[in-house]
C-alpha positions, 0 to 999 in steps of 0.5 A: 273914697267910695261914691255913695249911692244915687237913690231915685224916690218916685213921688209918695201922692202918684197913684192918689187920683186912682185910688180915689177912683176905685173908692167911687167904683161899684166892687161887691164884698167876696170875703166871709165875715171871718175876714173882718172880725171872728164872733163866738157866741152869744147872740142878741136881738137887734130889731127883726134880727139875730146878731153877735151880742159883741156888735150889738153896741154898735148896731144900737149906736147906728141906729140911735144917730140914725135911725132904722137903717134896715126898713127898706130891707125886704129879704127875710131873717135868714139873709137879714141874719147873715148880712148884719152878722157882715155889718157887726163884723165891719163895724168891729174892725172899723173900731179897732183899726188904727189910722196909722194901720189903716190900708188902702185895701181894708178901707176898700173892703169895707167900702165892697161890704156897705156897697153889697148892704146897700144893694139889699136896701139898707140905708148905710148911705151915711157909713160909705160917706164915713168912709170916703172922708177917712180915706183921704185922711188915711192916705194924707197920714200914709204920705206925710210917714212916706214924706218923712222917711224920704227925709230921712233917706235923703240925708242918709244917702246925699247927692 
């Protein structure tokens, strides 16, 4: 009879502290708005500035709960354009990310993005706690798919 074959499976939660971490590090935005979210025309106003009409309702949300995040902003329209343009972009892909499809590495783009708008003063506080509290749900969810696929390889491939 053929002996089956040992599997060693390392445990689904190493490297969770680590991940943690790096979510609490400063590591600025390097990606173009295309890589969140690609916007054609048209555009709209929002407050001061120029945005794709297609974030317009988002922006609008943000700041009916709470309020103007962009007062402290002191760069002008252009800068102002572009990085609500990025903003527009996250929020758009934050939208239509499913958890199930939600990675590690998206979760800490977004992350570089807020962290590169809040160092140009906008008040996104609120946004970087949104998305530390979703990535250890996303990782909970991750581990609990890790956790029943190893089940399932257990009992395709016995001691």
């Amino acid at each position: 009879m053929e002996e089956t074959p040992k599997m060693t499976v390392s445990d689904p939660s190493a490297g969770l502290p680590t991940v943690l971490i790096r979510f609490d590090s400063m590591e600025f935005n390097s990606l173009p708005v295309s890589h969140f979210h690609r916007f054609g025309p048209p555009y709209a106003r929002f407050l001061r500035f120029s945005v794709p009409a297609e974030g317009l309702p988002l922006l609008e949300g943000l700041l009916r709960v709470h309020g103007d995040f962009t007062s402290r902003f002191k760069g002008g329209l252009f800068l102002g354009n572009i990085l609500m343009e990025l903003l527009s972009a996250v929020l758009v892909s934050l939208k239509s990310t499913f958890l199930d499809s939600l990675s590690e590495e998206r979760l800490l783009e977004w992350r570089g993005v807020v962290q590169d708008l809040m160092e140009a003063k906008f008040n996104l506080s609120f946004l970087l706690e949104y998305l530390r509290g979703r990535f250890p749900r996303a990782l909970i969810w991750k581990l609990l798919l890790l956790k029943g696929l190893w089940l399932v390889l257990i009992r395709c491939f016995p001691e």
